[in-house]
Every structure is written in structure tokens, then in C-alpha cells.
C-alpha atoms as an extended CHARMM CRD file, in Angstrom:
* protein
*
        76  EXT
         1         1  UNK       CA             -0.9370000000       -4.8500000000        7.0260000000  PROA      1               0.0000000000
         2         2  UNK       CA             -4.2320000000       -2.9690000000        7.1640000000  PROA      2               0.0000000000
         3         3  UNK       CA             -7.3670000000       -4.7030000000        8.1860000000  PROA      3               0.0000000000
         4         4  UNK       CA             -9.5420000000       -5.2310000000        5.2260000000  PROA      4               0.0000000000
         5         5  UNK       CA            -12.5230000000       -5.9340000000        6.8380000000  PROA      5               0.0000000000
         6         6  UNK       CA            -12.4620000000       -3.1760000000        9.6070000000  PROA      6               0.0000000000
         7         7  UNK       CA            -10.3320000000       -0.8240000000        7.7160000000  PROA      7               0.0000000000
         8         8  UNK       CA             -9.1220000000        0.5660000000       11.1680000000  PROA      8               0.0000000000
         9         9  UNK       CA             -6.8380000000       -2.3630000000       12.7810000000  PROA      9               0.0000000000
        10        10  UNK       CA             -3.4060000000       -3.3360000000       11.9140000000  PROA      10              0.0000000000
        11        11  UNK       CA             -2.4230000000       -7.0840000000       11.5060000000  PROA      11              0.0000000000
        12        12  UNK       CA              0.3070000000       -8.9350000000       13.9140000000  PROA      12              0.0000000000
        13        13  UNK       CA              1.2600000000      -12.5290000000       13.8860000000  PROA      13              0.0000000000
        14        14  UNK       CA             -0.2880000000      -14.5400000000       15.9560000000  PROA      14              0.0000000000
        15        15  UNK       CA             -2.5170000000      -17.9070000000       16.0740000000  PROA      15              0.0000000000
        16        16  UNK       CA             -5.8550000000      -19.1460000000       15.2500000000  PROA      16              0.0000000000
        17        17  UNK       CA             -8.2590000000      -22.3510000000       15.3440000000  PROA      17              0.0000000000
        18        18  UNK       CA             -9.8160000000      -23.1160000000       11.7610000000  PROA      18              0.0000000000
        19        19  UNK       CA            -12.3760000000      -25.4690000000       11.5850000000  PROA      19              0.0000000000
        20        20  UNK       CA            -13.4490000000      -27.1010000000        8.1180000000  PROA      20              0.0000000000
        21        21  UNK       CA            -16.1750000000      -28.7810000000        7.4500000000  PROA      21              0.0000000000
        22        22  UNK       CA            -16.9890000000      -31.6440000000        4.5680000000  PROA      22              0.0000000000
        23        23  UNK       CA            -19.9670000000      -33.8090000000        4.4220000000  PROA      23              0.0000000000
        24        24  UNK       CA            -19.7220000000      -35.7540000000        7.5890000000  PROA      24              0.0000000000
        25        25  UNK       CA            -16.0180000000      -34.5840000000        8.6600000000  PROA      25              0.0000000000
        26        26  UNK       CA            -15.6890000000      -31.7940000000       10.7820000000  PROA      26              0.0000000000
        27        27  UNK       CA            -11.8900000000      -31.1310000000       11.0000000000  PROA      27              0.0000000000
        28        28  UNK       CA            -10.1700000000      -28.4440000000       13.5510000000  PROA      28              0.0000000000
        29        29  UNK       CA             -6.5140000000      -27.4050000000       13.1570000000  PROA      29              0.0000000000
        30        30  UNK       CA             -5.4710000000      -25.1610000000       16.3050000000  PROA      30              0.0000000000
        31        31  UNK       CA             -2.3650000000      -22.9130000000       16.8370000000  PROA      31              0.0000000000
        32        32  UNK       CA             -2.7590000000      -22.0170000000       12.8830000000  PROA      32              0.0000000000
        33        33  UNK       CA             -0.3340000000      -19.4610000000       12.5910000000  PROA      33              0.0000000000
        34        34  UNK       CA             -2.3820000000      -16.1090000000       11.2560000000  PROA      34              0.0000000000
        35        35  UNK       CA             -2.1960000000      -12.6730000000       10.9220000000  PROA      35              0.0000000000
        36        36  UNK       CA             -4.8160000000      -11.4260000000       13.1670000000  PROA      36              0.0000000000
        37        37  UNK       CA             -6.4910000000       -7.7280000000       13.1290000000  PROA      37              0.0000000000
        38        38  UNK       CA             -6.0210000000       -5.9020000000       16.5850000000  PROA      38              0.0000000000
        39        39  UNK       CA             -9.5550000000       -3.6200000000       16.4250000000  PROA      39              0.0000000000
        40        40  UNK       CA            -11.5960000000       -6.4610000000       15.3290000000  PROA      40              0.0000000000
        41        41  UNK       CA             -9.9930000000      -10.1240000000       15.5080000000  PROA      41              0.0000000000
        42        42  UNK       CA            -10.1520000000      -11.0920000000       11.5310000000  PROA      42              0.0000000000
        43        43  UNK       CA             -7.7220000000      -13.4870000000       10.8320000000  PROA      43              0.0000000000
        44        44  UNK       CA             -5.8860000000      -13.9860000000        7.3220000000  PROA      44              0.0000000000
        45        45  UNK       CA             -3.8710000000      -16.6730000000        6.8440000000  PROA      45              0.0000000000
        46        46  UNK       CA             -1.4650000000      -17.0850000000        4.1880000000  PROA      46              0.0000000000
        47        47  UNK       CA             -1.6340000000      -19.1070000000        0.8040000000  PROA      47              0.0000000000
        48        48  UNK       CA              1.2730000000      -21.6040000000        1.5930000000  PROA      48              0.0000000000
        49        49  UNK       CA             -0.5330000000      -22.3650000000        5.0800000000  PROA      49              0.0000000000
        50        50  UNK       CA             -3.5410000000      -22.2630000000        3.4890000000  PROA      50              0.0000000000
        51        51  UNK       CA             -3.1500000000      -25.3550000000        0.8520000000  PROA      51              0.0000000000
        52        52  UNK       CA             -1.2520000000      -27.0750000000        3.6160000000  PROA      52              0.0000000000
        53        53  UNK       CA             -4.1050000000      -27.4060000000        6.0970000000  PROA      53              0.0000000000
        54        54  UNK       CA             -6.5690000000      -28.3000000000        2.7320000000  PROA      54              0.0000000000
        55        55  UNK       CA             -4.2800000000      -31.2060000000        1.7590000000  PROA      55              0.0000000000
        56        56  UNK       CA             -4.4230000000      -32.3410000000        5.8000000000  PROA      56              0.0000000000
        57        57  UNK       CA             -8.0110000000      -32.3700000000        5.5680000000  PROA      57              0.0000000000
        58        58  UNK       CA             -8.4200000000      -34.0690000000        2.2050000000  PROA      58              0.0000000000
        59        59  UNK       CA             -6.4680000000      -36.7830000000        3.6370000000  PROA      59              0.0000000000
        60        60  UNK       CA             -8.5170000000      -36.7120000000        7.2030000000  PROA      60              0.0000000000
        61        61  UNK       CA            -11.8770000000      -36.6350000000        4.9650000000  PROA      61              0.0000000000
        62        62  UNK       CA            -10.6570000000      -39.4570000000        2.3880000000  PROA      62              0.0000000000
        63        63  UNK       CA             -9.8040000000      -41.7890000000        5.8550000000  PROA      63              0.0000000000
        64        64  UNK       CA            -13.3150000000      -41.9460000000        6.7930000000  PROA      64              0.0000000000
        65        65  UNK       CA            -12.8120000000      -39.7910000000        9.7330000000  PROA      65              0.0000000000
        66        66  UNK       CA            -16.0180000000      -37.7420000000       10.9940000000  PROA      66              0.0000000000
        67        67  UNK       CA            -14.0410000000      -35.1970000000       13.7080000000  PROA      67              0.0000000000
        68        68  UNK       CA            -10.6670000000      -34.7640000000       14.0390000000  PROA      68              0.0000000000
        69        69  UNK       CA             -8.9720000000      -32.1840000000       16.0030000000  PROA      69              0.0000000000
        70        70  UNK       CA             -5.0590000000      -31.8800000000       16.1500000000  PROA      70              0.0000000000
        71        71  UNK       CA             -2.3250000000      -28.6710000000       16.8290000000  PROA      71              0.0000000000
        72        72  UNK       CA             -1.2130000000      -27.4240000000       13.1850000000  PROA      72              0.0000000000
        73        73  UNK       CA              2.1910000000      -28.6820000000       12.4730000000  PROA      73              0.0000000000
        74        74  UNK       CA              3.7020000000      -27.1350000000        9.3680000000  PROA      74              0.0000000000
        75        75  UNK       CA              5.6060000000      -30.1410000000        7.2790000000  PROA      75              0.0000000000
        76        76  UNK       CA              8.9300000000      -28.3470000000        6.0690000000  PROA      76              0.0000000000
């Protein structure tokens, strides 16, 4: 797909580290599969992958936990 953001770059798969942040939790997922702009690095990532890492860190946040980092694993 076209780059959005650069309007210039074309998307290819690849992967990505997303950190979220809530209150007191600081939560990083890495190896986030993504589609990732080649002229300027934006990375999209899709809905489905999207409300899976949310419900991950709703869980993380709701444990008490202040940082967690883990590899994305995508629950089939």
C-alpha cells in the first residue's frame, strides 16, 4: 500500500516494537508484525493485531504490573 504519511514509500511486511503506556504500566510488545513504509519507516498495523495487543495490555495493566516487555505472540 501507499504510505499515508510520506505519500512517497510503499508498505512491506515486516516487524515493529510498540510500546503502550497506562498510568503506571509501561508495556512493550516486540516483533509486532507491521506493515512498514520503505522512504520513511511509518508503521501500520492491522485492526485484528491491533485489539489483540490492547486486550494483552489490559490484562498486564489490571495485574498490577508497572513494565512489562515480552515478543508478540499472536493467540490463534
Amino acid at each position: 500500500m501507499k504510505c499515508t504519511i510520506c505519500k512517497h514509500g510503499e508498505t512491506k511486511l515486516g516487524v515493529t516494537t510498540i510500546t503502550l503506556e497506562k498510568g503506571n504500566s509501561t508495556i512493550v510488545f516486540k516483533e509486532v508484525p507491521a506493515q512498514i513504509c520503505d522512504n520513511c519507516g511509518e508503521k501500520y498495523i492491522d485492526k485484528a493485531t491491533t485489539k489483540d495487543l490492547l486486550n494483552k495490555a489490559r490484562e498486564i495493566v489490571k495485574n498490577g504490573v508497572e513494565v512489562d516487555i515480552r515478543k508478540y505472540e499472536k493467540v490463534a
